[in-house]
mmJSON file of the N, C-alpha and C atoms, coordinates in Angstrom:
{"data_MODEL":{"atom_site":{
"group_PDB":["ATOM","ATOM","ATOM","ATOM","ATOM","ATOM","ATOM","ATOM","ATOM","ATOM","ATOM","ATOM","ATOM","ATOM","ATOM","ATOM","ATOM","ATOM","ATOM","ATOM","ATOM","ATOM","ATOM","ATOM","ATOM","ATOM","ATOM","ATOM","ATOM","ATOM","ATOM","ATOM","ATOM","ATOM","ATOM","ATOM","ATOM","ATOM","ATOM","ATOM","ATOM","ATOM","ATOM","ATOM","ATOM","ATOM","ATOM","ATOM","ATOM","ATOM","ATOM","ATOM","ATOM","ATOM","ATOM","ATOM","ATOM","ATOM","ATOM","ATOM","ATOM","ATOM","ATOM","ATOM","ATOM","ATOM","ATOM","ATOM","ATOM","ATOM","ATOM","ATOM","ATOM","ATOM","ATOM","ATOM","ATOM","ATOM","ATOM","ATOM","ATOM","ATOM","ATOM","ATOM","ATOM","ATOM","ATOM","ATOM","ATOM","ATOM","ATOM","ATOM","ATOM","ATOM","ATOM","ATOM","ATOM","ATOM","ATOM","ATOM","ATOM","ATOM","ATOM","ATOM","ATOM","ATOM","ATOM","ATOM","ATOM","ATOM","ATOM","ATOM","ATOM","ATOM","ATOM","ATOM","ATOM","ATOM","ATOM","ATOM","ATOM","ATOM","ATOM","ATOM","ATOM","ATOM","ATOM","ATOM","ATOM","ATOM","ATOM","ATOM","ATOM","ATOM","ATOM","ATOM","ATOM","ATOM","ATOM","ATOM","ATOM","ATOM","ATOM","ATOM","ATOM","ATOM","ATOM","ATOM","ATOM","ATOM","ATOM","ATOM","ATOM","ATOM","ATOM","ATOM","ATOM","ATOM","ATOM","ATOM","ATOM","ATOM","ATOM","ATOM","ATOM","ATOM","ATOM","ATOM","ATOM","ATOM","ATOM","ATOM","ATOM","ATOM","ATOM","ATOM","ATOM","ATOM","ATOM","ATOM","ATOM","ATOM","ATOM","ATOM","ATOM","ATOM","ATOM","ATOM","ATOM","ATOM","ATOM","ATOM","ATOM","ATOM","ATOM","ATOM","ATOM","ATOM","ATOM","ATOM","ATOM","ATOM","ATOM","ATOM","ATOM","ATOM","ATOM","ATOM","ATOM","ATOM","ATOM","ATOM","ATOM","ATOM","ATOM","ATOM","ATOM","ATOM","ATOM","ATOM","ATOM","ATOM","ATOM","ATOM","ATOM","ATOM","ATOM","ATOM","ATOM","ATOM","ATOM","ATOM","ATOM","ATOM","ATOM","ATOM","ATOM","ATOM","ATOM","ATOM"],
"id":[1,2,3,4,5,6,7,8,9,10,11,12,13,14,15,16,17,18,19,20,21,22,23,24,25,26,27,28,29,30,31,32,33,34,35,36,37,38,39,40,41,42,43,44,45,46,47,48,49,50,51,52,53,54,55,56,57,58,59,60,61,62,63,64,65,66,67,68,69,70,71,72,73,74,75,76,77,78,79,80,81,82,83,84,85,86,87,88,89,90,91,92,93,94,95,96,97,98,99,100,101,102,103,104,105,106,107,108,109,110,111,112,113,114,115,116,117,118,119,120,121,122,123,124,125,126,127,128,129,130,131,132,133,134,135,136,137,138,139,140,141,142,143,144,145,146,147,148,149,150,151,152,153,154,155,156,157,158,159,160,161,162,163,164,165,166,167,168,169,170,171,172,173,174,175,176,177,178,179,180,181,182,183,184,185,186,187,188,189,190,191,192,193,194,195,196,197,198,199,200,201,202,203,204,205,206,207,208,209,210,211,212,213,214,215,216,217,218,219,220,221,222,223,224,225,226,227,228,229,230,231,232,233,234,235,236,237,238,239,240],
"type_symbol":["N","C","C","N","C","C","N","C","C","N","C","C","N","C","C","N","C","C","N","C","C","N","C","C","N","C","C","N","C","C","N","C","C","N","C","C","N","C","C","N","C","C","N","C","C","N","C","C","N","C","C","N","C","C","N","C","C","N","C","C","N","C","C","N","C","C","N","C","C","N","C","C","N","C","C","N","C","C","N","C","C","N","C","C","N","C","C","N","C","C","N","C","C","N","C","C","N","C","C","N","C","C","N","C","C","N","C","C","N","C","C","N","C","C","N","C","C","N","C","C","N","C","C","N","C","C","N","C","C","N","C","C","N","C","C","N","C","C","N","C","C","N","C","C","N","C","C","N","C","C","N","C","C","N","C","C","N","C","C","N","C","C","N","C","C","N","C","C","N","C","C","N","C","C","N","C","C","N","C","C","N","C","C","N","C","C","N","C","C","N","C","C","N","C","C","N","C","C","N","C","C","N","C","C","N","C","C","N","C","C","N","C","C","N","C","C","N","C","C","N","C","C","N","C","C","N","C","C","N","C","C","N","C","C","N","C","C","N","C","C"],
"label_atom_id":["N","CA","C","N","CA","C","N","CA","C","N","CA","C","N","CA","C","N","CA","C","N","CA","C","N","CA","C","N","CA","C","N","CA","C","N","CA","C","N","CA","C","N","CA","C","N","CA","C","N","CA","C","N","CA","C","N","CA","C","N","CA","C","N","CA","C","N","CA","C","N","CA","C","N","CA","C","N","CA","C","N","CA","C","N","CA","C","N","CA","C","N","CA","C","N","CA","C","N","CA","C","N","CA","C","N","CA","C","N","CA","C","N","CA","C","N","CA","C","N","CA","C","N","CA","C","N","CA","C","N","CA","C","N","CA","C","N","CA","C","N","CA","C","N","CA","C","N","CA","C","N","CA","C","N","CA","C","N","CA","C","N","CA","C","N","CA","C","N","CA","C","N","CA","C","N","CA","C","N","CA","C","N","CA","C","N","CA","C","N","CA","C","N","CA","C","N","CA","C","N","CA","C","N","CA","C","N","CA","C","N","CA","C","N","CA","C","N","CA","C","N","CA","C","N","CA","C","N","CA","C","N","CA","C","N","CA","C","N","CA","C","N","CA","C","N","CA","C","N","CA","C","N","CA","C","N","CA","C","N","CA","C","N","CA","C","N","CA","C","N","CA","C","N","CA","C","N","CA","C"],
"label_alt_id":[null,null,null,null,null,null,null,null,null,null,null,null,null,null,null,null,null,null,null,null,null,null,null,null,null,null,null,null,null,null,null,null,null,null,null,null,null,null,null,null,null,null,null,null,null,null,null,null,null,null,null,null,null,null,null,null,null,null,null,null,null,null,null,null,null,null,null,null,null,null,null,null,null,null,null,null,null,null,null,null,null,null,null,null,null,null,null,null,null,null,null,null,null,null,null,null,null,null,null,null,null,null,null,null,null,null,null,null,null,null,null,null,null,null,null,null,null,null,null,null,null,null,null,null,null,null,null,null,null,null,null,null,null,null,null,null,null,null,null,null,null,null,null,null,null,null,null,null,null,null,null,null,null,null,null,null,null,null,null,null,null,null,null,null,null,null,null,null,null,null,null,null,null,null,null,null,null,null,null,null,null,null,null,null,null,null,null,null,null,null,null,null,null,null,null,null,null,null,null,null,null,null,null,null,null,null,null,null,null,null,null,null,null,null,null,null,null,null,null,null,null,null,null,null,null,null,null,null,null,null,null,null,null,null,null,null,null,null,null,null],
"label_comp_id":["UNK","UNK","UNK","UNK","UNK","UNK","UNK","UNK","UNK","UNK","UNK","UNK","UNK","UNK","UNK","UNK","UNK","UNK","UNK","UNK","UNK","UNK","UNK","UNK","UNK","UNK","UNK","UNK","UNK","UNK","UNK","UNK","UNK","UNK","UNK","UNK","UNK","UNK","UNK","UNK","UNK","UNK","UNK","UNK","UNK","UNK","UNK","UNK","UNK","UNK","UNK","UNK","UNK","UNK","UNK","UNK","UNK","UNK","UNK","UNK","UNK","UNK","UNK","UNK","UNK","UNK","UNK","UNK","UNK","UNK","UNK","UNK","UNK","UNK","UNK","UNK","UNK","UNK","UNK","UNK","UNK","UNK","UNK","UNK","UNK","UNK","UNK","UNK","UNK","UNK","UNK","UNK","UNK","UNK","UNK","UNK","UNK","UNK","UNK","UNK","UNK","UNK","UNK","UNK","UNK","UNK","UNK","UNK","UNK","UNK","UNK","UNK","UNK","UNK","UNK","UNK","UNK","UNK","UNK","UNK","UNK","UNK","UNK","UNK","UNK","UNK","UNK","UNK","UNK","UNK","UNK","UNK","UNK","UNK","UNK","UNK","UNK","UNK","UNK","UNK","UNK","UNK","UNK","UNK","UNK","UNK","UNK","UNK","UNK","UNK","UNK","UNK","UNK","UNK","UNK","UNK","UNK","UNK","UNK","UNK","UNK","UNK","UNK","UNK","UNK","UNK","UNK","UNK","UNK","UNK","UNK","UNK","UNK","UNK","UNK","UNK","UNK","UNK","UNK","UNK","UNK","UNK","UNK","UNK","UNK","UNK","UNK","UNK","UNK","UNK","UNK","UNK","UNK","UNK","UNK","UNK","UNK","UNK","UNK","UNK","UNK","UNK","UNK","UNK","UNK","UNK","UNK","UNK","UNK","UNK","UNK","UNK","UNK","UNK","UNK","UNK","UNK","UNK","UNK","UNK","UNK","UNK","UNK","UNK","UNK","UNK","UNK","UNK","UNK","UNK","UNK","UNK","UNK","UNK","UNK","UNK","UNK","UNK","UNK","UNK"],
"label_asym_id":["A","A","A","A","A","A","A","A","A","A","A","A","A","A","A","A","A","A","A","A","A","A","A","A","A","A","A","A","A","A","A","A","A","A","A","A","A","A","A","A","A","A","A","A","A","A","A","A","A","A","A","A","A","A","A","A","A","A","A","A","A","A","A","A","A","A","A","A","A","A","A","A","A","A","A","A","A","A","A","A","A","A","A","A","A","A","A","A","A","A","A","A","A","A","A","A","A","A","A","A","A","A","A","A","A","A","A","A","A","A","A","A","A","A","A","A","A","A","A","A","A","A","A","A","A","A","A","A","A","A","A","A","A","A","A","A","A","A","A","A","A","A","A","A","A","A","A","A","A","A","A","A","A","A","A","A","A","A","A","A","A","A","A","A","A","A","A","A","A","A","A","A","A","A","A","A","A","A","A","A","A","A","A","A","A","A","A","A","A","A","A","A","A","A","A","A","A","A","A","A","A","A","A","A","A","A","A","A","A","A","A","A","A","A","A","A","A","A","A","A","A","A","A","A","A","A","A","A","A","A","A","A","A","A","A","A","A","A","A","A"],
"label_entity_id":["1","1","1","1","1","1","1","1","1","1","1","1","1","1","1","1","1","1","1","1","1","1","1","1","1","1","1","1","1","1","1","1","1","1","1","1","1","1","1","1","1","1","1","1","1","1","1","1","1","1","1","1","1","1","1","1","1","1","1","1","1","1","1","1","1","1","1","1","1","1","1","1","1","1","1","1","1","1","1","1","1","1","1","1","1","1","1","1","1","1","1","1","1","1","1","1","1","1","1","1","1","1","1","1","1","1","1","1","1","1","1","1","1","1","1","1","1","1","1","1","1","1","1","1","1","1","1","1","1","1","1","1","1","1","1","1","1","1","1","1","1","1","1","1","1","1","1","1","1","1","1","1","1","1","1","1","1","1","1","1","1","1","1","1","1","1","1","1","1","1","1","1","1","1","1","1","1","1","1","1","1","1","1","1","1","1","1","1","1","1","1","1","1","1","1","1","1","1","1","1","1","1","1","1","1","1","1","1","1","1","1","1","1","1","1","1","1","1","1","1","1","1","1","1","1","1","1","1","1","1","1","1","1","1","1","1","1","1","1","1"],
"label_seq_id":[1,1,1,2,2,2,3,3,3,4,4,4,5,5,5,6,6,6,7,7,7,8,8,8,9,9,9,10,10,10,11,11,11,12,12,12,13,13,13,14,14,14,15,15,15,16,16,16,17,17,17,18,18,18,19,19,19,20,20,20,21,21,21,22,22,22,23,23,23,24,24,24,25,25,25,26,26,26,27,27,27,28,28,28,29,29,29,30,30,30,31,31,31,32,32,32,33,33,33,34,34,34,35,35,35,36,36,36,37,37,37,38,38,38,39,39,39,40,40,40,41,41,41,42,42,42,43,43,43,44,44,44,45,45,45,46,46,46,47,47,47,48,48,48,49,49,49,50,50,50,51,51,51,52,52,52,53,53,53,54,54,54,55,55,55,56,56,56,57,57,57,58,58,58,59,59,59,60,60,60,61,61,61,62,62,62,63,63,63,64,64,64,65,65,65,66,66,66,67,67,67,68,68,68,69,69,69,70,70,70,71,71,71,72,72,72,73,73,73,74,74,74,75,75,75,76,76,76,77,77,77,78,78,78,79,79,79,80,80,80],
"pdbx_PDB_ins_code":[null,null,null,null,null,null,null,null,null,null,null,null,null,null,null,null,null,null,null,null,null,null,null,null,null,null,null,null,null,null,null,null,null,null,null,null,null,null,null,null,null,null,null,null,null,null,null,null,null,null,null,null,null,null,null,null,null,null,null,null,null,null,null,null,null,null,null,null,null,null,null,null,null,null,null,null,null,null,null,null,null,null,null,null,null,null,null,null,null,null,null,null,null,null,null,null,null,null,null,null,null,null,null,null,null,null,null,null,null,null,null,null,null,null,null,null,null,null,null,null,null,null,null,null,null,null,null,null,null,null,null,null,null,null,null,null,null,null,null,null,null,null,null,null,null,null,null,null,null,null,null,null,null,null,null,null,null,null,null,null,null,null,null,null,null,null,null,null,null,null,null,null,null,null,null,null,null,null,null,null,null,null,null,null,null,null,null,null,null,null,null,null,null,null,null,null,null,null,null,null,null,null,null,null,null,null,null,null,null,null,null,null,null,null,null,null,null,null,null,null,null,null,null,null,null,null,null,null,null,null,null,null,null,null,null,null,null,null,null,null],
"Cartn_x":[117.169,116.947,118.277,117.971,119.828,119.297,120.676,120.906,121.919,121.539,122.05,124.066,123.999,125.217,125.631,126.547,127.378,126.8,125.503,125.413,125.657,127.043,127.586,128.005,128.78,129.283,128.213,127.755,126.295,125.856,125.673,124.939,126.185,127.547,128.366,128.35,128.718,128.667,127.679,126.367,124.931,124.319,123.568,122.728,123.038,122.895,122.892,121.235,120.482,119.328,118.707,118.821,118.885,116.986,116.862,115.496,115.03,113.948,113.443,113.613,113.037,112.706,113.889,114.795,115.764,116.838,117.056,117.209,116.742,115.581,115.241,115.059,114.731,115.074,116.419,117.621,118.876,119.174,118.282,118.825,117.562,116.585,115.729,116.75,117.147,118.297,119.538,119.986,121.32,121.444,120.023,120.256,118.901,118.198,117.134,116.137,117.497,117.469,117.058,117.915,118.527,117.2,117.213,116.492,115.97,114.668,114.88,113.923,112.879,112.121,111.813,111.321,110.753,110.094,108.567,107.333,107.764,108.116,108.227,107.116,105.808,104.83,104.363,104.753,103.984,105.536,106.13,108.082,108.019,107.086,107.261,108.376,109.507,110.378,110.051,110.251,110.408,111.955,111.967,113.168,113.001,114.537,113.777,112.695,113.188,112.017,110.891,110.519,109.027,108.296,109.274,108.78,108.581,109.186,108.816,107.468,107.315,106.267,105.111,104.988,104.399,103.609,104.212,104.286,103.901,104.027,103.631,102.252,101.555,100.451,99.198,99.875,99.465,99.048,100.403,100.145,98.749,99.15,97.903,96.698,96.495,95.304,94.849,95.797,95.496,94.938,95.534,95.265,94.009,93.425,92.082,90.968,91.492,90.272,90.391,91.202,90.968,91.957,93.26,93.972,95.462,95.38,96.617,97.57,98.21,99.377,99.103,99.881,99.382,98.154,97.423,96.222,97.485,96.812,96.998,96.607,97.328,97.254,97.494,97.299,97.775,97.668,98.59,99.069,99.564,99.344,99.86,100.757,102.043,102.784,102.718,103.31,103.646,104.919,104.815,106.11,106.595,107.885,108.676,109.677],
"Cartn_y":[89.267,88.421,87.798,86.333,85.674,85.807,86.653,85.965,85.042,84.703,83.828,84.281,85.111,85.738,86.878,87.684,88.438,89.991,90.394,91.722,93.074,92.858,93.931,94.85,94.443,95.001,95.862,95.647,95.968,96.991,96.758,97.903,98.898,98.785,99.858,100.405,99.698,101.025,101.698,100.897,101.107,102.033,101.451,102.621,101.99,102.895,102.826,101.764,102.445,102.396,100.79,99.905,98.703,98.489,99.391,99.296,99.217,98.252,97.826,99.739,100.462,101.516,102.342,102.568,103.415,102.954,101.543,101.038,101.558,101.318,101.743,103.234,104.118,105.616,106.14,105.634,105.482,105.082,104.073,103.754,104.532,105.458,106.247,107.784,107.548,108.473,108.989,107.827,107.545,107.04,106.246,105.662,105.873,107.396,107.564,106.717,107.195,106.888,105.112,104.802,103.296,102.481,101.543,100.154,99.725,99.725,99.353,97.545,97.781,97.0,96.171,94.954,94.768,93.954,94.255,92.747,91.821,91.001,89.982,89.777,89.867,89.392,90.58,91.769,93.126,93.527,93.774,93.779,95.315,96.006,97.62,97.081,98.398,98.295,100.315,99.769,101.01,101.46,102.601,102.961,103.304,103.538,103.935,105.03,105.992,107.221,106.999,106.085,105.988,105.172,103.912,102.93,103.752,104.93,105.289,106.35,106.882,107.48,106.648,105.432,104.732,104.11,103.802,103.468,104.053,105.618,106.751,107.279,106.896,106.963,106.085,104.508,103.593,103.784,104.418,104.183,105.658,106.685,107.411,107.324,105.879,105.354,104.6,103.968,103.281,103.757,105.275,105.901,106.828,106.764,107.512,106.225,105.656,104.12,104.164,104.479,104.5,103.735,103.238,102.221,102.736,102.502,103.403,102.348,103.078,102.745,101.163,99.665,98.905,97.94,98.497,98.207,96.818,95.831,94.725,94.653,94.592,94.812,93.006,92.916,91.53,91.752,90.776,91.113,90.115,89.831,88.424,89.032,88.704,88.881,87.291,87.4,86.177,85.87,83.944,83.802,83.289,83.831,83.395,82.542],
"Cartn_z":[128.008,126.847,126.443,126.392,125.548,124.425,123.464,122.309,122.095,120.46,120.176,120.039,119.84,119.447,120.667,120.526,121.442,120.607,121.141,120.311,121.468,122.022,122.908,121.538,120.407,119.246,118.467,118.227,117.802,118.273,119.305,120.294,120.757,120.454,120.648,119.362,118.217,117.485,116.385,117.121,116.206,117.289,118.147,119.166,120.409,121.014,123.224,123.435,122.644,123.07,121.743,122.161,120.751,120.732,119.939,119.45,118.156,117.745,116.439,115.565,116.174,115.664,115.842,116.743,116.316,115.285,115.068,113.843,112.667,112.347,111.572,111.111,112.11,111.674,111.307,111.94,111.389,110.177,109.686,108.494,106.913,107.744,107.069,107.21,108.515,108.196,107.304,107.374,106.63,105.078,104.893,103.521,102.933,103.227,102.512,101.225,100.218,98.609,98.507,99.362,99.729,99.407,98.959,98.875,100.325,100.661,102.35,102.307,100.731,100.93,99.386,99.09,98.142,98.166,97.028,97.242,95.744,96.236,95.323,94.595,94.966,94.168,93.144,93.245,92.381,92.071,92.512,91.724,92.511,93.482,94.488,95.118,94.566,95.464,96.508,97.961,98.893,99.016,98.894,99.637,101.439,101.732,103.479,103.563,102.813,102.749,103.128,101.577,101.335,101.985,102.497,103.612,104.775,105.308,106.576,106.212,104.939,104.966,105.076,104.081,104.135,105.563,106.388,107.908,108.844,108.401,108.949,108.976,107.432,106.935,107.678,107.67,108.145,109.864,110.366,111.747,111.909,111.257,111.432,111.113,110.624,110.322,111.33,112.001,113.139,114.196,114.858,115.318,115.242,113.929,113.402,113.86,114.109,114.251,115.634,116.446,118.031,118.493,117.639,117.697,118.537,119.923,120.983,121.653,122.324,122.936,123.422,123.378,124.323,123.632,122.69,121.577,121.23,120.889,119.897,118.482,117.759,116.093,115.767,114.651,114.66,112.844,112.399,110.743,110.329,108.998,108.275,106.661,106.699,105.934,104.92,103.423,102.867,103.276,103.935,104.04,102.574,102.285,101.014,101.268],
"occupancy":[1.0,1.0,1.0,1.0,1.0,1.0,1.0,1.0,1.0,1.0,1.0,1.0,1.0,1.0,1.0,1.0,1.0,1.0,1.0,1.0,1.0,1.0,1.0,1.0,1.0,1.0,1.0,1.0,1.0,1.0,1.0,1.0,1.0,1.0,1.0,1.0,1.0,1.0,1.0,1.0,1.0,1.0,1.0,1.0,1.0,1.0,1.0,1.0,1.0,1.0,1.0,1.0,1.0,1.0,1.0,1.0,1.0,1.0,1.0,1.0,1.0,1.0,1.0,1.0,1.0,1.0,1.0,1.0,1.0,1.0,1.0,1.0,1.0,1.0,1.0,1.0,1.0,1.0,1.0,1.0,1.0,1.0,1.0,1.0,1.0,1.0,1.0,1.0,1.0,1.0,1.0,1.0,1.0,1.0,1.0,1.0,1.0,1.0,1.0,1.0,1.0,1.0,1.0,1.0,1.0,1.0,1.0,1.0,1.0,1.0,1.0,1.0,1.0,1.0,1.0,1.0,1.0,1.0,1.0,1.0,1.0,1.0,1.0,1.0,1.0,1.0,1.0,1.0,1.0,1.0,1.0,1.0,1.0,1.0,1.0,1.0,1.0,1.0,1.0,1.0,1.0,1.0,1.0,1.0,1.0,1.0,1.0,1.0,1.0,1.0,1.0,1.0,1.0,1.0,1.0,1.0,1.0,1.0,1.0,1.0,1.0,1.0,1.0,1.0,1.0,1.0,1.0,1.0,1.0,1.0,1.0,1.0,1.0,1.0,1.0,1.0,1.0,1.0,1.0,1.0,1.0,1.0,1.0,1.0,1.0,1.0,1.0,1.0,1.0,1.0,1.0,1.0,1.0,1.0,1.0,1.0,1.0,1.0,1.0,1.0,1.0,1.0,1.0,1.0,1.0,1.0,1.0,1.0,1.0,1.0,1.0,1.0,1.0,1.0,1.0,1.0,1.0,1.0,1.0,1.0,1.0,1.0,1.0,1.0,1.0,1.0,1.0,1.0,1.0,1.0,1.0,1.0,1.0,1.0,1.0,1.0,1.0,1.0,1.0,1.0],
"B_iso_or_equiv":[0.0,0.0,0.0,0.0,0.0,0.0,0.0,0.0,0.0,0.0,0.0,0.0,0.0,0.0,0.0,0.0,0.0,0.0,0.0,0.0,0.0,0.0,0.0,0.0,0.0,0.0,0.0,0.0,0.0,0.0,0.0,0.0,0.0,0.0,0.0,0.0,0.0,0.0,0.0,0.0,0.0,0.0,0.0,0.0,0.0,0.0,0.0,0.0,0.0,0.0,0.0,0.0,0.0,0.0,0.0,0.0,0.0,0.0,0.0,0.0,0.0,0.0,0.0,0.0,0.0,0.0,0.0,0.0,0.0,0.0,0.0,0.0,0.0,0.0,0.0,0.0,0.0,0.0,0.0,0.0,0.0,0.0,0.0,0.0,0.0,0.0,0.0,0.0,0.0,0.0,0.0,0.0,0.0,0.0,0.0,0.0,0.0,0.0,0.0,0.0,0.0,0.0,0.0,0.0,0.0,0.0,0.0,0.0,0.0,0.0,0.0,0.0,0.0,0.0,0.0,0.0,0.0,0.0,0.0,0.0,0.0,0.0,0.0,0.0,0.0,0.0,0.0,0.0,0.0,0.0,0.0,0.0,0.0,0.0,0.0,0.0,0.0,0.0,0.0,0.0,0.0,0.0,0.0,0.0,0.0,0.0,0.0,0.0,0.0,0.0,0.0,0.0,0.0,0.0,0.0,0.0,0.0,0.0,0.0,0.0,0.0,0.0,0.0,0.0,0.0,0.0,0.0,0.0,0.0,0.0,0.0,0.0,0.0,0.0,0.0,0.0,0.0,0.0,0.0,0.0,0.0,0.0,0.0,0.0,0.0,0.0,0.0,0.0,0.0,0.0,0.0,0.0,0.0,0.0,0.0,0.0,0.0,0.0,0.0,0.0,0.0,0.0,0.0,0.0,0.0,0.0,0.0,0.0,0.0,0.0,0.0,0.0,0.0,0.0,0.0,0.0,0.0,0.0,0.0,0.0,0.0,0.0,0.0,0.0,0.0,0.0,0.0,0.0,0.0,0.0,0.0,0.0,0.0,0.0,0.0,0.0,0.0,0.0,0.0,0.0],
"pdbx_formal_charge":[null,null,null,null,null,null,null,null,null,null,null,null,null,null,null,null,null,null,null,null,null,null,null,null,null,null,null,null,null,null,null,null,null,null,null,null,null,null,null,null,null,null,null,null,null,null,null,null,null,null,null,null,null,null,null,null,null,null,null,null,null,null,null,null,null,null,null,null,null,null,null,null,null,null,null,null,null,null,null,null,null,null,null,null,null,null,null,null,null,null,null,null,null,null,null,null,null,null,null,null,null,null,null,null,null,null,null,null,null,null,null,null,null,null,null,null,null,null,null,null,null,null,null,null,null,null,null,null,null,null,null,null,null,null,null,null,null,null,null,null,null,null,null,null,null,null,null,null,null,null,null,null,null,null,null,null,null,null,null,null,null,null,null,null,null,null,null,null,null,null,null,null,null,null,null,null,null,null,null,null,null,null,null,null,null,null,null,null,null,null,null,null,null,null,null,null,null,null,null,null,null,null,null,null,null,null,null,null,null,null,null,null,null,null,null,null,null,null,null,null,null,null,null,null,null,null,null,null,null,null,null,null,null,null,null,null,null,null,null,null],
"auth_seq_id":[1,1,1,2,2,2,3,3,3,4,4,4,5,5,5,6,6,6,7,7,7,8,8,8,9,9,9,10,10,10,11,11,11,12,12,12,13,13,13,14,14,14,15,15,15,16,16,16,17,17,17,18,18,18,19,19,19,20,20,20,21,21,21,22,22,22,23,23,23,24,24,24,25,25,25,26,26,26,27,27,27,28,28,28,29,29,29,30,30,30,31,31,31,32,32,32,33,33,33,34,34,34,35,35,35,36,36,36,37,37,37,38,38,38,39,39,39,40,40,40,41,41,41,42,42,42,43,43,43,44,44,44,45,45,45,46,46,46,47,47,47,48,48,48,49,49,49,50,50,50,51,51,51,52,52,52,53,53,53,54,54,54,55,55,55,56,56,56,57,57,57,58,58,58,59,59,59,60,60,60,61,61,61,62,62,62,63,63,63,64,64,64,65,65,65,66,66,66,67,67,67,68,68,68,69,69,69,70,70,70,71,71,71,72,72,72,73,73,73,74,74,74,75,75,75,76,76,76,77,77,77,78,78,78,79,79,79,80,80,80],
"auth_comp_id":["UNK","UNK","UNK","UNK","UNK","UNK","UNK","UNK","UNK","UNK","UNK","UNK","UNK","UNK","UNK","UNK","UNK","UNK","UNK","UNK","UNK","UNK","UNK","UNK","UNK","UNK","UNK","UNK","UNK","UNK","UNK","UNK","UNK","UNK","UNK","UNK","UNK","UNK","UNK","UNK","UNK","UNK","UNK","UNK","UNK","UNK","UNK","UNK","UNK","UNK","UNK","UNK","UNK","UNK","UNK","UNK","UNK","UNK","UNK","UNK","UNK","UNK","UNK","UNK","UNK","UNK","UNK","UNK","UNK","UNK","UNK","UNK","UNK","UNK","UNK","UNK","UNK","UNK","UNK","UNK","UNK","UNK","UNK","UNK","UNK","UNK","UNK","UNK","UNK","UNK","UNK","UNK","UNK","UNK","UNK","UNK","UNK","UNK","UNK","UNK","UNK","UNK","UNK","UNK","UNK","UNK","UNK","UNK","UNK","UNK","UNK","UNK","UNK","UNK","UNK","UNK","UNK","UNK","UNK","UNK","UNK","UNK","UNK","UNK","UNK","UNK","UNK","UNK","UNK","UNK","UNK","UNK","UNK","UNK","UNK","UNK","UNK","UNK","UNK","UNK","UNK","UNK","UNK","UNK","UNK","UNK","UNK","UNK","UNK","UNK","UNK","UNK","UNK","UNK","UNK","UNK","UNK","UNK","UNK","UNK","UNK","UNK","UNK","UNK","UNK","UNK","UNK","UNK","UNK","UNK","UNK","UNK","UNK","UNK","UNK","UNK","UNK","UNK","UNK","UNK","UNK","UNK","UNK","UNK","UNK","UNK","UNK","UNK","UNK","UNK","UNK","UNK","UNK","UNK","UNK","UNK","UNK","UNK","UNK","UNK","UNK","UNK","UNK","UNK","UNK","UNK","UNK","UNK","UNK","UNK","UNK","UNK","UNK","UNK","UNK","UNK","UNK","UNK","UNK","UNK","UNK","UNK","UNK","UNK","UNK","UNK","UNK","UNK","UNK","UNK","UNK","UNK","UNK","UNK","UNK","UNK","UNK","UNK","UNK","UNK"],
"auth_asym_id":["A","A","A","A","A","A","A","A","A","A","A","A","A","A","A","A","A","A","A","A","A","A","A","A","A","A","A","A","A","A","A","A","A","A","A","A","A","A","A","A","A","A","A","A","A","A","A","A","A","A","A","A","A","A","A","A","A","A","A","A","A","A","A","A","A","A","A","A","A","A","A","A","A","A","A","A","A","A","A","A","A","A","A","A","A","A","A","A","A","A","A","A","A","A","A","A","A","A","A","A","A","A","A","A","A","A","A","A","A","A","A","A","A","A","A","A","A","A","A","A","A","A","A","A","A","A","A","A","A","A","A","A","A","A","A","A","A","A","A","A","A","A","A","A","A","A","A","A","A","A","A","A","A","A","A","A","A","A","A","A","A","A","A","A","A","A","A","A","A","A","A","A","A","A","A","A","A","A","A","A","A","A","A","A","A","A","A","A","A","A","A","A","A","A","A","A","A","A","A","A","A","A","A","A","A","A","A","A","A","A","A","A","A","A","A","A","A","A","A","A","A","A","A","A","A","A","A","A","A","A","A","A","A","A","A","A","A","A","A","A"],
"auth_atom_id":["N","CA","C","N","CA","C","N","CA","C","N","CA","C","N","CA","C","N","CA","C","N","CA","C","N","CA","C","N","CA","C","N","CA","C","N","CA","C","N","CA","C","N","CA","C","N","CA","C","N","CA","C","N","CA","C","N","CA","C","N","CA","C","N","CA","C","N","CA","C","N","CA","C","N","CA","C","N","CA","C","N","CA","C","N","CA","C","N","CA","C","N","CA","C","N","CA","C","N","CA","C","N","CA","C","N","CA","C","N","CA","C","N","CA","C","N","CA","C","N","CA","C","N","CA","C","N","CA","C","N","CA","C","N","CA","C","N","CA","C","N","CA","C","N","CA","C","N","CA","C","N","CA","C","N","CA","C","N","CA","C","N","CA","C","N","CA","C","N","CA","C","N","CA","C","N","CA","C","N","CA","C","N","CA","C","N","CA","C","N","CA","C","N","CA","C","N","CA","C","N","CA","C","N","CA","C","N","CA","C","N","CA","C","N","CA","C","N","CA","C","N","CA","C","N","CA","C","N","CA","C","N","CA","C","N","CA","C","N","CA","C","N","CA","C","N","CA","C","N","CA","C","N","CA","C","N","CA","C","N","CA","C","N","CA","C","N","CA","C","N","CA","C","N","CA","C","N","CA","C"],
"pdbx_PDB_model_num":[1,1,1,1,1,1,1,1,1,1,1,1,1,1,1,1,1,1,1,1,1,1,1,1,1,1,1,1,1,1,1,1,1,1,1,1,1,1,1,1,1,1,1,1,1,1,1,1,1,1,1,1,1,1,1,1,1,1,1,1,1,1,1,1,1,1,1,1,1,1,1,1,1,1,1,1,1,1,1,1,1,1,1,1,1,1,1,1,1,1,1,1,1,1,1,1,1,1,1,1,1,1,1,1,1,1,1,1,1,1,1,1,1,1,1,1,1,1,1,1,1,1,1,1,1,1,1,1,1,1,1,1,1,1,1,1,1,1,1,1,1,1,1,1,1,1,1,1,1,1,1,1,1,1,1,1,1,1,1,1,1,1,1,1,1,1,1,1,1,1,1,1,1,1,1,1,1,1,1,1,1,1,1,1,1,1,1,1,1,1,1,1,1,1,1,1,1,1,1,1,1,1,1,1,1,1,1,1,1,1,1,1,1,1,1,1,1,1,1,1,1,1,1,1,1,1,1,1,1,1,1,1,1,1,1,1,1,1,1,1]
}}}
């Protein structure tokens, strides 16, 4: 994959492995308490915590519906 930028830096002193998700558990790691998320339209703010519980909840819902590995999900966020 090109990026746009030089993310050799990045990937040395963030993770070996440059994944959406080990990103993010690192920073559920590291900055629990931390601000990870907010909905502009209801004023919920998540921290990493609760966003990964949150996510967690979700994905085991997915999985209660028959929803596996490779499965296509498809989702609509507001763009702001």
């Amino acid at each position: 994959m090109q990026f746009t930028y030089d993310a050799t830096m990045f990937r040395n002193v963030f993770e070996h492995e440059f994944t959406y998700i080990n990103g993010f558990m690192r920073n559920v790691s590291r900055f629990a308490e931390r601000p990870a998320m907010l909905s502009p339209l209801t004023g919920r703010r998540w921290t990493y915590r609760a966003l990964n519980a949150d996510v967690n909840r979700f994905a085991h819902a997915l999985q209660a519906d028959g929803i596996g590995k490779n499965d296509v999900v498809m989702y609509m966020l507001l763009n702001s």
